[in-house]
gemmi code that builds the backbone of each chain (N, CA, C; Angstrom):
import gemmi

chains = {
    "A": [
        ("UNK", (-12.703, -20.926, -20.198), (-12.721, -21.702, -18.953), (-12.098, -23.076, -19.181)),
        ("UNK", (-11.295, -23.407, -18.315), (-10.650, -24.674, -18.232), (-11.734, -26.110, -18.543)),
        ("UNK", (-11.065, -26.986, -18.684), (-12.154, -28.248, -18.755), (-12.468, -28.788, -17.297)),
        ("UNK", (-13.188, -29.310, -17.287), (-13.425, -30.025, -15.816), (-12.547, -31.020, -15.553)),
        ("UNK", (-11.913, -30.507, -14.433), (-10.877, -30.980, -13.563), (-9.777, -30.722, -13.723)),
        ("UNK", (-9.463, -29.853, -14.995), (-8.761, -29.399, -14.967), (-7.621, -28.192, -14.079)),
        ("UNK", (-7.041, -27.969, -12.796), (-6.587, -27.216, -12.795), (-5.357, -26.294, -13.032)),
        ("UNK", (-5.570, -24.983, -13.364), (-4.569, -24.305, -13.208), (-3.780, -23.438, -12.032)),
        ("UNK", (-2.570, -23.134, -12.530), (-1.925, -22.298, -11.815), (-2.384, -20.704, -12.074)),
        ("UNK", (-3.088, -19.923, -10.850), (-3.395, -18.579, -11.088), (-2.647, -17.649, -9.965)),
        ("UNK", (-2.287, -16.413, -10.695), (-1.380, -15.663, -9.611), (-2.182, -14.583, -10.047)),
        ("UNK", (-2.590, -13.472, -8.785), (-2.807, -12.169, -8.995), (-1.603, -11.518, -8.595)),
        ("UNK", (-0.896, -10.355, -9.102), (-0.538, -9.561, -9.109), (-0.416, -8.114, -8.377)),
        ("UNK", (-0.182, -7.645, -7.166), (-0.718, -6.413, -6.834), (0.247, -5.792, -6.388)),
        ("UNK", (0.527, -4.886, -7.045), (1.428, -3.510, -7.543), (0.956, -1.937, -6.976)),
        ("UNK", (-0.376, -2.147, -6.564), (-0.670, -0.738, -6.646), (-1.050, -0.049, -5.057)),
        ("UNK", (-0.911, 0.589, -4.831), (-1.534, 1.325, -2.779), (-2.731, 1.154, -2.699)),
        ("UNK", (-3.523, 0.850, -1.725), (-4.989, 0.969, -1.775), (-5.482, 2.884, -1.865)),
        ("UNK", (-6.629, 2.442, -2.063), (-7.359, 3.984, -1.817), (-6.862, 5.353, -2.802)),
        ("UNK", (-5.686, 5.327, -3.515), (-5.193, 6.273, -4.747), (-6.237, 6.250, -5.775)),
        ("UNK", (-6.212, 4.819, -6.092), (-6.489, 3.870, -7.503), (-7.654, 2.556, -6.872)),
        ("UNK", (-8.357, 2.573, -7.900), (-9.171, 1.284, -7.582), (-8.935, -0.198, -7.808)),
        ("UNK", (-7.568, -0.452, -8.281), (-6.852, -1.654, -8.352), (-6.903, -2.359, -7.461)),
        ("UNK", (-6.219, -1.958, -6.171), (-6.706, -2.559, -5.217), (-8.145, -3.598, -4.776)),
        ("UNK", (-8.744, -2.719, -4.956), (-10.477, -3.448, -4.483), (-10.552, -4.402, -5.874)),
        ("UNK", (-10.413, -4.148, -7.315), (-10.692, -4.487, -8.009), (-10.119, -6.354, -8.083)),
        ("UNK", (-9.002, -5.738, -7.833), (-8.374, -7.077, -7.801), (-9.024, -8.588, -6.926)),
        ("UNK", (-9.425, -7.562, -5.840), (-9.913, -8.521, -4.280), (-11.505, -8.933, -4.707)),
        ("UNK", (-12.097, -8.370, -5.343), (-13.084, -8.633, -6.306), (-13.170, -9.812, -7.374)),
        ("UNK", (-12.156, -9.563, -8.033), (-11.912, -10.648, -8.708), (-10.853, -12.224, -8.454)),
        ("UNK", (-10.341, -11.934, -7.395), (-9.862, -13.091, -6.532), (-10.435, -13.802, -6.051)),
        ("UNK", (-11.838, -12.892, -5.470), (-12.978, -14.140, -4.670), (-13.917, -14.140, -5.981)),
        ("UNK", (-13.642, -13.855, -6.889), (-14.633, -14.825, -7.923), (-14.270, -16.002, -8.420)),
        ("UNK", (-12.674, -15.548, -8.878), (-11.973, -16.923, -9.444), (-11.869, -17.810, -8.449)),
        ("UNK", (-12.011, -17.803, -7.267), (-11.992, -18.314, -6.312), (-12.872, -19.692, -6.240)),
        ("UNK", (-13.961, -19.283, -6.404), (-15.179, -20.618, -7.108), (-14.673, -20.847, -7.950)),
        ("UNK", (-13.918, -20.767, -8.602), (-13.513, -22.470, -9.754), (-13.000, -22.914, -9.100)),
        ("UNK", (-12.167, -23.311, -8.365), (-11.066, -24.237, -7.319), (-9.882, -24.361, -8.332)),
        ("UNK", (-9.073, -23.059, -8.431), (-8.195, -23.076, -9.055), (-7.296, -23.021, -8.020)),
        ("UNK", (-5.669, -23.838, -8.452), (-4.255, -23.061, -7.378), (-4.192, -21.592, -7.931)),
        ("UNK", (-4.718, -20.556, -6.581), (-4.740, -19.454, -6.827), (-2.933, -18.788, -5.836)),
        ("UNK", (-2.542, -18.010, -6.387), (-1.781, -17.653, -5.959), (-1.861, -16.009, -5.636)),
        ("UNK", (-1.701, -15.249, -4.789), (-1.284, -13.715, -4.716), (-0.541, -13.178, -4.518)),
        ("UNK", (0.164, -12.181, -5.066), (1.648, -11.551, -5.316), (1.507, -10.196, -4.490)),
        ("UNK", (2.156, -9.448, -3.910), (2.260, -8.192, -3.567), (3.525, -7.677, -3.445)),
        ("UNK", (3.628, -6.616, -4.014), (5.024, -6.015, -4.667), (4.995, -4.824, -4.868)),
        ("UNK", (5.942, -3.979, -5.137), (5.905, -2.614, -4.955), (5.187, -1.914, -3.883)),
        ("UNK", (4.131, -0.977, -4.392), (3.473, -0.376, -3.856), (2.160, -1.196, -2.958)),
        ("UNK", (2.111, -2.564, -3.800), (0.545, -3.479, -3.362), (1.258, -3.742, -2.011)),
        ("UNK", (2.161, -3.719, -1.461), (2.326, -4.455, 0.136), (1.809, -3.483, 1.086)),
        ("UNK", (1.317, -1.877, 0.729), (0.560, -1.205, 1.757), (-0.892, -1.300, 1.667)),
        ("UNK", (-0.959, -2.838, 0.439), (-2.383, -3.251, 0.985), (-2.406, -3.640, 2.104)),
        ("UNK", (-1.746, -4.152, 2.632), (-1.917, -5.341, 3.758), (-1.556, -5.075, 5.269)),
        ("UNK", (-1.116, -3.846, 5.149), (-1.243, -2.915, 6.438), (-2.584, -2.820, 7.367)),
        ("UNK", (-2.099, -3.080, 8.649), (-2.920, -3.333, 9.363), (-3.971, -2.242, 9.611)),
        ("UNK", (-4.839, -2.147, 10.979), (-4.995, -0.983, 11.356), (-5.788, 0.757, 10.249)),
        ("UNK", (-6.039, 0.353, 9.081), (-6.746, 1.042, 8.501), (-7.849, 1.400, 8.674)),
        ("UNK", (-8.379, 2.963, 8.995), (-9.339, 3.360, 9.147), (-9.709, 4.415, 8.501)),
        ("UNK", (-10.844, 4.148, 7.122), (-11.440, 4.799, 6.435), (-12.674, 6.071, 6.621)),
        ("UNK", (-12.540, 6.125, 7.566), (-13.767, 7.086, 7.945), (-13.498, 8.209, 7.689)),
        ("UNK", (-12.327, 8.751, 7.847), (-12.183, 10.581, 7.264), (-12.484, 10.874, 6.223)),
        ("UNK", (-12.073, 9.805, 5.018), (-12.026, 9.946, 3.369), (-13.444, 9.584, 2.975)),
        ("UNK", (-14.276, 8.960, 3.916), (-15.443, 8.662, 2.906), (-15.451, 7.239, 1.613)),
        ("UNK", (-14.132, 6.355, 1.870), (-14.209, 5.433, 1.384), (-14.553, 4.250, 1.845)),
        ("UNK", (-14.907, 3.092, 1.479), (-15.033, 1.707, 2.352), (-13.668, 0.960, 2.182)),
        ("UNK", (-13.909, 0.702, 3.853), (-12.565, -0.001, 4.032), (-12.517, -1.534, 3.582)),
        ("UNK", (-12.216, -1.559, 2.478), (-12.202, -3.509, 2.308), (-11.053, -3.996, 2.964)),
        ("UNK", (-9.917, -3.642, 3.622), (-9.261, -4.516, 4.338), (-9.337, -5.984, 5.087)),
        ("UNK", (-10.431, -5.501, 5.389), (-10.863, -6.629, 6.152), (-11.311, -8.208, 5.561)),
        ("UNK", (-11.529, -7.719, 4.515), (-11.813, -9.045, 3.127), (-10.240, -9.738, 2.910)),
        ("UNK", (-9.252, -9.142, 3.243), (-8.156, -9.850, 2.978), (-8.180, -11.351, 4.043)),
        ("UNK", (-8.789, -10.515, 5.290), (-8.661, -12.003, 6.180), (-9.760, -13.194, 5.797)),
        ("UNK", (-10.434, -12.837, 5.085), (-11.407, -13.650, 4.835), (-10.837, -14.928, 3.460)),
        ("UNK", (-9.906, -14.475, 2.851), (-8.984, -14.896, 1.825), (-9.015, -16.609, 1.905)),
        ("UNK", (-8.334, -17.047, 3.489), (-7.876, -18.099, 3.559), (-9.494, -18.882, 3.608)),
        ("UNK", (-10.508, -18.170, 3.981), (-11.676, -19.653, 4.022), (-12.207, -19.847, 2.361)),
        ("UNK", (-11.708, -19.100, 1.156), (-11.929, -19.585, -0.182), (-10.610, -20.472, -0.600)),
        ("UNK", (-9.709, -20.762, -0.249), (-8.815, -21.748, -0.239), (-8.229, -20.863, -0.962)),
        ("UNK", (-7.788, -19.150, -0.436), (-6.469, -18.711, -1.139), (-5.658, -18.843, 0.309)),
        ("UNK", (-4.750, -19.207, 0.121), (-3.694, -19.334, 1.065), (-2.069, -19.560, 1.005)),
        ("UNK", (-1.833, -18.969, -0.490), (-0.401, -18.545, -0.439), (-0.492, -17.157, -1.202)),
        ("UNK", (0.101, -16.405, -0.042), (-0.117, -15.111, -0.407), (1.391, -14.538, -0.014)),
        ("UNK", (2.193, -14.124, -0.952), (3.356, -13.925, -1.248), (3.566, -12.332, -1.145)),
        ("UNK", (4.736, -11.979, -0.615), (5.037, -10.456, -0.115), (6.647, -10.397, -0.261)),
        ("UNK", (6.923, -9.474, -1.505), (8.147, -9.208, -2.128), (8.971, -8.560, 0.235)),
        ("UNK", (9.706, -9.120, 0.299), (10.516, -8.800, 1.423), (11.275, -6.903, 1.313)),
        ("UNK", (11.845, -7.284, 0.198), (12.320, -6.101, 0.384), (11.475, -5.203, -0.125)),
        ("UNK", (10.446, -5.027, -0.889), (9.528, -3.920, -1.331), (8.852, -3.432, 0.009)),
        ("UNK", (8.813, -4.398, 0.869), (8.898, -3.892, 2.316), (9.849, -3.447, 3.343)),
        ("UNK", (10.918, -3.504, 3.002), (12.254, -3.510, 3.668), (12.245, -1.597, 3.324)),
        ("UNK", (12.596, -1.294, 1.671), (12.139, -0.481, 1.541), (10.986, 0.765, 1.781)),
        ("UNK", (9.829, 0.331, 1.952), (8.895, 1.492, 2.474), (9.199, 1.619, 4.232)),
        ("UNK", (10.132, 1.011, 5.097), (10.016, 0.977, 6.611), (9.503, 0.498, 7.103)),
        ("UNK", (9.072, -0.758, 6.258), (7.452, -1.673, 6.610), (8.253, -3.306, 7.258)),
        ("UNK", (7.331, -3.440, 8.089), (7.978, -5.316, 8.626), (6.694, -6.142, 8.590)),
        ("UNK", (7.119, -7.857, 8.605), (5.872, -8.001, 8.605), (4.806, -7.789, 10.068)),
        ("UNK", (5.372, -7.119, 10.736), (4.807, -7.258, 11.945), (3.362, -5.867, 11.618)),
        ("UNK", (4.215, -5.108, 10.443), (3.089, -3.871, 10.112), (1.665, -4.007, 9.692)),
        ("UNK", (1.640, -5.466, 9.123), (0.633, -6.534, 7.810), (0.000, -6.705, 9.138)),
        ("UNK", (-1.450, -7.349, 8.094), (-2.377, -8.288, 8.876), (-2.016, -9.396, 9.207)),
        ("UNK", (-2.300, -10.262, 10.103), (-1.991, -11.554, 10.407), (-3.048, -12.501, 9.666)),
        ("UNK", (-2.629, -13.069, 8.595), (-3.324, -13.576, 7.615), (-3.276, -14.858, 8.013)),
        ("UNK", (-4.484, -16.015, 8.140), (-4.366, -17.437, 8.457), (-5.264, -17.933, 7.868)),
        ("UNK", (-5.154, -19.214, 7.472), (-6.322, -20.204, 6.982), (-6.127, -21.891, 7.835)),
        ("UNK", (-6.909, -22.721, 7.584), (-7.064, -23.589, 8.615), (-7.080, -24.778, 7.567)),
        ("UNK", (-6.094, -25.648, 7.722), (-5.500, -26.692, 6.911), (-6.566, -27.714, 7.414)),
        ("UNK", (-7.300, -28.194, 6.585), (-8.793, -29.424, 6.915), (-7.488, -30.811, 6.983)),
        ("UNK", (-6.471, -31.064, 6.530), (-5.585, -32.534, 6.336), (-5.231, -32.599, 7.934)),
        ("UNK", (-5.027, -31.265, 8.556), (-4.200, -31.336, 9.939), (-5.264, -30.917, 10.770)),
        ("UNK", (-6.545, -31.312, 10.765), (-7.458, -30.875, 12.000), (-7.081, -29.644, 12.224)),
        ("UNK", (-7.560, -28.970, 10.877), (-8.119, -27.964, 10.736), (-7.010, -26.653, 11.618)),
        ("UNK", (-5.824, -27.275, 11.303), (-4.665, -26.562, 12.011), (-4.376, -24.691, 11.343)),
        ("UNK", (-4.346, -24.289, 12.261), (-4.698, -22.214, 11.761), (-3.215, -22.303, 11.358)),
        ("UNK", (-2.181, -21.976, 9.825), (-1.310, -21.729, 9.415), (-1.296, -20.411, 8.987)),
        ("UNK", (-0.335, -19.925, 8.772), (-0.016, -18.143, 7.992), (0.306, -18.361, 6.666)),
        ("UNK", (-1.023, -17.626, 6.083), (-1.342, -17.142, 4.832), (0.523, -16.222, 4.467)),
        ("UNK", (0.830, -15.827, 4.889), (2.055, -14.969, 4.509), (3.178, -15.645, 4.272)),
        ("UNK", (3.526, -14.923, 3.023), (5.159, -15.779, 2.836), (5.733, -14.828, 2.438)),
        ("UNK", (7.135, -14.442, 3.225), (7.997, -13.262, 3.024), (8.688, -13.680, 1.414)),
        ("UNK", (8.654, -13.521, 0.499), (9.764, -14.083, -0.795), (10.370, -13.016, -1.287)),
        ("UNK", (11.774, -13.512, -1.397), (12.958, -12.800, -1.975), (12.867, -12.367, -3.576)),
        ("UNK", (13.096, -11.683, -4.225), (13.235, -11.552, -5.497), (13.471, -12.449, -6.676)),
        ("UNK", (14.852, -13.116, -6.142), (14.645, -14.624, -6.887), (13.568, -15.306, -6.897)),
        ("UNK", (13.024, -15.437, -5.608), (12.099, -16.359, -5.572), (10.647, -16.141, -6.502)),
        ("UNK", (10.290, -14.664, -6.211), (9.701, -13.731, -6.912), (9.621, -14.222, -8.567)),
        ("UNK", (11.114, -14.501, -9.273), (11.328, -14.872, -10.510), (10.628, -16.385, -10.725)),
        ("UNK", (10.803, -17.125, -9.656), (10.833, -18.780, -10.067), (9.355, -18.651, -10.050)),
        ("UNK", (9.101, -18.122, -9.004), (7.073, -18.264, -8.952), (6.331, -17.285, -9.846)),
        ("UNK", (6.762, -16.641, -10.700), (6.145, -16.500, -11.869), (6.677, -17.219, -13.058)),
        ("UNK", (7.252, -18.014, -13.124), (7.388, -19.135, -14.100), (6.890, -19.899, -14.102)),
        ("UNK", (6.443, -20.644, -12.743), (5.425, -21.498, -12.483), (4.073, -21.568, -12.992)),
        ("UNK", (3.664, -20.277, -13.320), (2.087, -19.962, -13.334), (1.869, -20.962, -14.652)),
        ("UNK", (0.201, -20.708, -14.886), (-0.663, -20.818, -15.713), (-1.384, -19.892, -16.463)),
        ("UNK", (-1.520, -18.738, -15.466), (-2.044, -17.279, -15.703), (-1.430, -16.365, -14.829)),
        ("UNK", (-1.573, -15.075, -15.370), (-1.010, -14.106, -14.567), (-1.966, -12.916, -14.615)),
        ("UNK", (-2.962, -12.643, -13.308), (-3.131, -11.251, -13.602), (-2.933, -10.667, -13.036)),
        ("UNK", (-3.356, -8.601, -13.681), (-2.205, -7.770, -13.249), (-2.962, -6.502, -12.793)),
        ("UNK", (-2.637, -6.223, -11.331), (-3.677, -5.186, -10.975), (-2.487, -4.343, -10.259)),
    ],
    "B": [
        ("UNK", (5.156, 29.486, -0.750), (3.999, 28.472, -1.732), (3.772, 27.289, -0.928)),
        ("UNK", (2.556, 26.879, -0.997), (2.152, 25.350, -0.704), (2.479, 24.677, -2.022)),
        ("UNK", (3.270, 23.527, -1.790), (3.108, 22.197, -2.540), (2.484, 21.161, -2.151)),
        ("UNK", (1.726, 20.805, -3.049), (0.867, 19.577, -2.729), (1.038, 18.647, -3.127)),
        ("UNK", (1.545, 17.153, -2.710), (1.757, 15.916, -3.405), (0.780, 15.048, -3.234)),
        ("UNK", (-0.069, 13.925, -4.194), (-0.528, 13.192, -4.078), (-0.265, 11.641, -4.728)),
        ("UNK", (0.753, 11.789, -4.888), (1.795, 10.531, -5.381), (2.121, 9.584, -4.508)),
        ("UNK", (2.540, 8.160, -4.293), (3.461, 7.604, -3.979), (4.510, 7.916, -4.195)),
        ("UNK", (5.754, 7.657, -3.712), (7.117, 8.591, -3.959), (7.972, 7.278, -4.215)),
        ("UNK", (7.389, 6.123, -4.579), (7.565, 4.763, -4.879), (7.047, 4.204, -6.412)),
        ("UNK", (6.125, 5.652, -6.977), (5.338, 5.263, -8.325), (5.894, 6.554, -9.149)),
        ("UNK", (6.122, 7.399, -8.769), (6.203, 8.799, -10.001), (7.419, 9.133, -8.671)),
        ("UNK", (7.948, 10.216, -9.578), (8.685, 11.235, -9.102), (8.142, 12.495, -8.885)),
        ("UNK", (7.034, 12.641, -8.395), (6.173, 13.771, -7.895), (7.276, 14.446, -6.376)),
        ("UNK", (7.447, 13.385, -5.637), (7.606, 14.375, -4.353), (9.127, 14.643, -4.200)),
        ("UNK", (9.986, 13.473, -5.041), (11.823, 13.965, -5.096), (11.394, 15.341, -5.916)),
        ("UNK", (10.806, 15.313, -7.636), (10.777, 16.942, -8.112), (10.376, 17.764, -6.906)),
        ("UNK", (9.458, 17.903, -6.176), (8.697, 19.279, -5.191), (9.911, 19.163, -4.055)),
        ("UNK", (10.902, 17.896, -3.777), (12.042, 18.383, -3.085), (13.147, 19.165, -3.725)),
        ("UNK", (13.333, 18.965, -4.507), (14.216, 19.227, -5.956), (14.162, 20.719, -6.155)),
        ("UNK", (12.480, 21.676, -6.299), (12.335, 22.648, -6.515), (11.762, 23.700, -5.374)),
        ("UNK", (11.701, 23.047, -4.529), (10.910, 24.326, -3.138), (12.161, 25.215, -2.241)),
        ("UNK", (11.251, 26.267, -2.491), (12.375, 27.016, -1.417), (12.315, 26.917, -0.227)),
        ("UNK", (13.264, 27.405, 0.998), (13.241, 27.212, 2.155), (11.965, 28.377, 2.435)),
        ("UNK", (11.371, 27.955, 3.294), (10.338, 28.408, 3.917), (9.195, 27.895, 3.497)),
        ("UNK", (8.634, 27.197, 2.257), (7.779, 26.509, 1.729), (7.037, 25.764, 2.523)),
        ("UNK", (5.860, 25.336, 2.039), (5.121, 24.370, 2.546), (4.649, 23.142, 1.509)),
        ("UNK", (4.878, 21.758, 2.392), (4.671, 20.868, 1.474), (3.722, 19.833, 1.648)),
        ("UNK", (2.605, 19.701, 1.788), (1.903, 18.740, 1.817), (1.519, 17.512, 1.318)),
        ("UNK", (1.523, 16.425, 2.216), (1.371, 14.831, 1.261), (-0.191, 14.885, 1.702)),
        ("UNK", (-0.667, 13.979, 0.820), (-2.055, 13.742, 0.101), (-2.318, 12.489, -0.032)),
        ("UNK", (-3.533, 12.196, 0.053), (-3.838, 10.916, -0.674), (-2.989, 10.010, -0.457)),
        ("UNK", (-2.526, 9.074, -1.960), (-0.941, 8.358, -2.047), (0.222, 9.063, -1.475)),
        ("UNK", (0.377, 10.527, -1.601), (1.130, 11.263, -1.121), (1.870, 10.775, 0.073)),
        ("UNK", (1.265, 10.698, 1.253), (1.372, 10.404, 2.641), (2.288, 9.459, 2.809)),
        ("UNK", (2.893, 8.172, 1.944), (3.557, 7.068, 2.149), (4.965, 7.796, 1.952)),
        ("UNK", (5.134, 8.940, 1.673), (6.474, 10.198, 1.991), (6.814, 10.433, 3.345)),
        ("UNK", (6.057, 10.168, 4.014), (5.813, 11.044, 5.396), (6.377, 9.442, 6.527)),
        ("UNK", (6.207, 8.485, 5.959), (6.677, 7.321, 6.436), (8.486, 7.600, 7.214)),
        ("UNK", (8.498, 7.170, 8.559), (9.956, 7.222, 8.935), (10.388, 5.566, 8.083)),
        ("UNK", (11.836, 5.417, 7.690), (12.408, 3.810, 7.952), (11.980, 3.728, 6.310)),
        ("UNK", (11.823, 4.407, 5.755), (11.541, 4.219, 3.961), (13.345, 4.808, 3.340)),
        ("UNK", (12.834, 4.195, 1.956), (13.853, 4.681, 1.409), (14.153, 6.182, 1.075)),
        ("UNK", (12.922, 6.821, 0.937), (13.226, 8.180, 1.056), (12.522, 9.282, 2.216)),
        ("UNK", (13.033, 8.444, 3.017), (12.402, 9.281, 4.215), (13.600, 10.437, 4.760)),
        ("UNK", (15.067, 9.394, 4.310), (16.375, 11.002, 4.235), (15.820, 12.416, 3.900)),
        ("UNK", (15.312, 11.753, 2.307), (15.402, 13.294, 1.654), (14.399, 14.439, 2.571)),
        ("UNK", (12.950, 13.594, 2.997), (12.045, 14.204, 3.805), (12.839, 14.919, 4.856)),
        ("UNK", (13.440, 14.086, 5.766), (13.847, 14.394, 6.926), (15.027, 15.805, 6.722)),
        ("UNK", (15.589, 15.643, 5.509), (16.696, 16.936, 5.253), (15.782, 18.301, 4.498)),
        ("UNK", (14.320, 18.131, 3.927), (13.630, 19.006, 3.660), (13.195, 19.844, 4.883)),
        ("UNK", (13.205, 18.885, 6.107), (12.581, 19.499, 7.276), (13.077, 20.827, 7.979)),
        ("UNK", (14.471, 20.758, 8.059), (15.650, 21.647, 8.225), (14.692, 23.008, 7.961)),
        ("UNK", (14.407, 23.435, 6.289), (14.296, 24.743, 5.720), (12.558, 25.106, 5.868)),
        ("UNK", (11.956, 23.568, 5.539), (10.503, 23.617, 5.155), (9.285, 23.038, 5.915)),
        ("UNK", (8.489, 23.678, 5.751), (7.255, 22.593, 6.808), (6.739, 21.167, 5.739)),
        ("UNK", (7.043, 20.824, 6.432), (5.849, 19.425, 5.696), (4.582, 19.128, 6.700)),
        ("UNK", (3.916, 18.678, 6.006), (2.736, 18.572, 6.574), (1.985, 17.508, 5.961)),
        ("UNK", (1.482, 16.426, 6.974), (0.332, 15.028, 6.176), (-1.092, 15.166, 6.509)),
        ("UNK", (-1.543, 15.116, 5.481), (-3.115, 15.092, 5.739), (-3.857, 13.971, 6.976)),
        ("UNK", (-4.466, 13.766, 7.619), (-3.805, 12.792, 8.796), (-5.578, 11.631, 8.367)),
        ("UNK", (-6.549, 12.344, 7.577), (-7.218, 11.381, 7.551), (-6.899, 10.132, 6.370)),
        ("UNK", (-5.816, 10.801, 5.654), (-5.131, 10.093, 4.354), (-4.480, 8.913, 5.032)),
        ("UNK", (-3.572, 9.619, 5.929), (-2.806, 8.475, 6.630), (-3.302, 7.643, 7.542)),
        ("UNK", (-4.084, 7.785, 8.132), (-5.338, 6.947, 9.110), (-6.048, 5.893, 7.824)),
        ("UNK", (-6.158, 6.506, 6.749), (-7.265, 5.391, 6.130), (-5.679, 4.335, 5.224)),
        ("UNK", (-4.523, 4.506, 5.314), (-3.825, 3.562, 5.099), (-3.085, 2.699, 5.996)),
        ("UNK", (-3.740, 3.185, 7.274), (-2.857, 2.460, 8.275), (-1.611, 3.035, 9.037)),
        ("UNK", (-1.074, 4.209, 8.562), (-0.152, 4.654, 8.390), (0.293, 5.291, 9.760)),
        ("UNK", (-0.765, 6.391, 10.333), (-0.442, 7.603, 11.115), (0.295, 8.042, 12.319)),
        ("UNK", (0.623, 6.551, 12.624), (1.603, 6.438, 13.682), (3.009, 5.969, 13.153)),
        ("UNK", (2.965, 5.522, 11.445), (4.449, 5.868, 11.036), (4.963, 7.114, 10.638)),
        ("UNK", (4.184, 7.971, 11.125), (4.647, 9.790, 10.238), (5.843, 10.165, 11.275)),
        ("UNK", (7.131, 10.444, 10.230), (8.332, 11.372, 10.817), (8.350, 12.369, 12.155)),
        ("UNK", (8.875, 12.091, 12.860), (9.247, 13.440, 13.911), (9.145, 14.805, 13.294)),
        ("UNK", (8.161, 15.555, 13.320), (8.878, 16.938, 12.488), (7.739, 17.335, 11.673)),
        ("UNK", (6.857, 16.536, 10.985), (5.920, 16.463, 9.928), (4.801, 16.839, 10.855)),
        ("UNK", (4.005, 17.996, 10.497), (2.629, 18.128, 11.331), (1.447, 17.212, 10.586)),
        ("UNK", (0.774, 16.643, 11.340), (-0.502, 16.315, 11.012), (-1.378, 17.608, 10.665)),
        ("UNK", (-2.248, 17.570, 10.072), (-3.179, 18.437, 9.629), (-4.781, 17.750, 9.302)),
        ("UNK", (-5.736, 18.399, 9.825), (-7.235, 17.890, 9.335), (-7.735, 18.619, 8.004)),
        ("UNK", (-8.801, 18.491, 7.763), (-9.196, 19.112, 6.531), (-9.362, 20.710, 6.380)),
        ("UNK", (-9.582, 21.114, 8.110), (-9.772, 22.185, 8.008), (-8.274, 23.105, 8.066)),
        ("UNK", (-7.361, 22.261, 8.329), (-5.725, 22.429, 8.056), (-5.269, 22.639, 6.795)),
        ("UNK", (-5.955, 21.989, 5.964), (-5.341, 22.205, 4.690), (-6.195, 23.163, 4.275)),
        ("UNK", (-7.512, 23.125, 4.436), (-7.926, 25.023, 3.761), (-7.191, 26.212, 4.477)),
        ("UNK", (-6.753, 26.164, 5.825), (-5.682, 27.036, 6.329), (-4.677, 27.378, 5.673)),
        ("UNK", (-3.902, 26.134, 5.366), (-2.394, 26.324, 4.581), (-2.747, 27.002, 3.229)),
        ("UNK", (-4.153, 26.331, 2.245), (-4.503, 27.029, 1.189), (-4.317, 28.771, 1.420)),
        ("UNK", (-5.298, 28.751, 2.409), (-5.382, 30.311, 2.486), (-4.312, 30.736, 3.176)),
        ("UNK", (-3.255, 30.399, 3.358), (-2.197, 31.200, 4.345), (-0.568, 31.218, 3.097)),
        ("UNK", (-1.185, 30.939, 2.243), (0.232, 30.448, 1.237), (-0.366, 31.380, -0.212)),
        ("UNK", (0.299, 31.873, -0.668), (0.358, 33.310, -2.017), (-0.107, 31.850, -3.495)),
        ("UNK", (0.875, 31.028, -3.475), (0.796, 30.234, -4.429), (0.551, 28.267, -3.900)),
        ("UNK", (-0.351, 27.916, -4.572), (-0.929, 25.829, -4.831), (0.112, 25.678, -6.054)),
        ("UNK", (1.067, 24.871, -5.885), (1.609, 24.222, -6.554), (1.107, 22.347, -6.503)),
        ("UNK", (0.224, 22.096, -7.262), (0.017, 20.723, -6.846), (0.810, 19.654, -8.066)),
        ("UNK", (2.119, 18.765, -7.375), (2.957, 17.959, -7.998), (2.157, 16.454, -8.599)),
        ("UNK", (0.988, 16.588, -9.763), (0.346, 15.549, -9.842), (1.053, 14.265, -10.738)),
    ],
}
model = gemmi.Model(1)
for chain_id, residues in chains.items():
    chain = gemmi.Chain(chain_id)
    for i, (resn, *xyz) in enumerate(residues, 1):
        res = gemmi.Residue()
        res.name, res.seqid = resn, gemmi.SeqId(i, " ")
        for name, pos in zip(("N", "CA", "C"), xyz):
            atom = gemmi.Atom()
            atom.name, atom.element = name, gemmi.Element(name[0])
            atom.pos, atom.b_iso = gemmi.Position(*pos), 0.0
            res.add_atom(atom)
        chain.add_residue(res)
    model.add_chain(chain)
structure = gemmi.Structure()
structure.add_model(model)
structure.setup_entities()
């Protein structure tokens, strides 16, 4: 654990589909833990992880729980840059109009509702994992 | 034969091989991860759409409901319930499942 006051740069990683694999949940699990340290948390979604964020999921046939809904809850632990490879969506037929509408409420601007979502290009993809401090990988 | 995929077609090469090897008249079912095959506006939604021609495809529809999905499934692709896929089981000589 970091020293006090120290913060770092943290990025999760998410690579994987919900509901195949338990990566998914696992990850969202451990996002709102690290979450209480008041770290710059960052979240990645790429490849396959951008059909986390598909709207409209309903778990009831399969017998699984739907955590979707914990994604919107994201922005009131102060995660609120949540990054989405463009074309890993471009690719599956996906827009962002398919995603949740992700927001958190900026306390500097009276508490102004901004979008959690940021479409990033591949390059960009490169520069913001250089940035980090940590990287984890679900 | 039924083929059964439960892959992403974005993580393994499960569902290009079961395009690769099925004969015309076949049946092919997405599954699980499977189902993100069955997507129109993907990168391999061609190959789907030119399987359709010879073969049935078919998506499990509570798979695709619990990803959000079921209103992106292809023109052509039947939905199926659970009791659909013990049908196709029992209506097909050979389960080929592409894991």
């Amino acid at each position: 654990m970091s020293e006090a006051g120290a913060t770092k740069k943290f990025l999760y990683i998410n690579r994987k589909a919900p509901y195949g694999t338990i990566y998914a949940w696992e990850s969202l699990e451990v996002v709102l833990i690290g979450a209480a340290f008041e770290q710059d948390v960052s979240l990645l979604f790429m490849d396959d992880g951008v059909y986390q964020l598909i709207k409209g999921m309903d778990t009831k046939g399969i017998g699984m729980k739907n955590f979707s809904a914990t994604y919107s809850a994201l922005g009131d632990y102060d995660v609120n840059k949540i990054y989405v490879d463009k074309d890993a969506l471009a690719e599956r037929g996906l827009t962002l109009e398919d995603l949740q509408h992700l927001v958190w409420e900026d306390e500097n601007e009276d508490w102004a509702e901004k979008d959690s979502i940021r479409l990033v290009s591949r390059d960009e993809i490169a520069g913001l994992l250089e940035e980090q401090d940590v990287i984890f990988n679900f | 034969m039924l083929h059964i995929v439960n892959k992403s077609p974005f993580t393994t090469t499960s569902l290009e091989s079961c395009l690769r090897v099925s004969k015309p008249g076949a049946t092919i079912l997405l599954i699980e991860d499977g189902v993100y095959g069955a997507l129109d506006g993907s990168r391999v939604s061609d190959a789907v759409r030119a399987a359709l021609a010879d073969r049935t495809v078919c998506v499990l529809g509570v798979d695709a409901a619990a990803r959000g999905v079921e209103g992106k499934v292809l023109d052509g692709i039947d939905v199926v319930d659970y009791d659909g896929f013990v049908d196709l089981v029992a209506a097909n000589d050979g389960v080929q499942s592409w894991l």
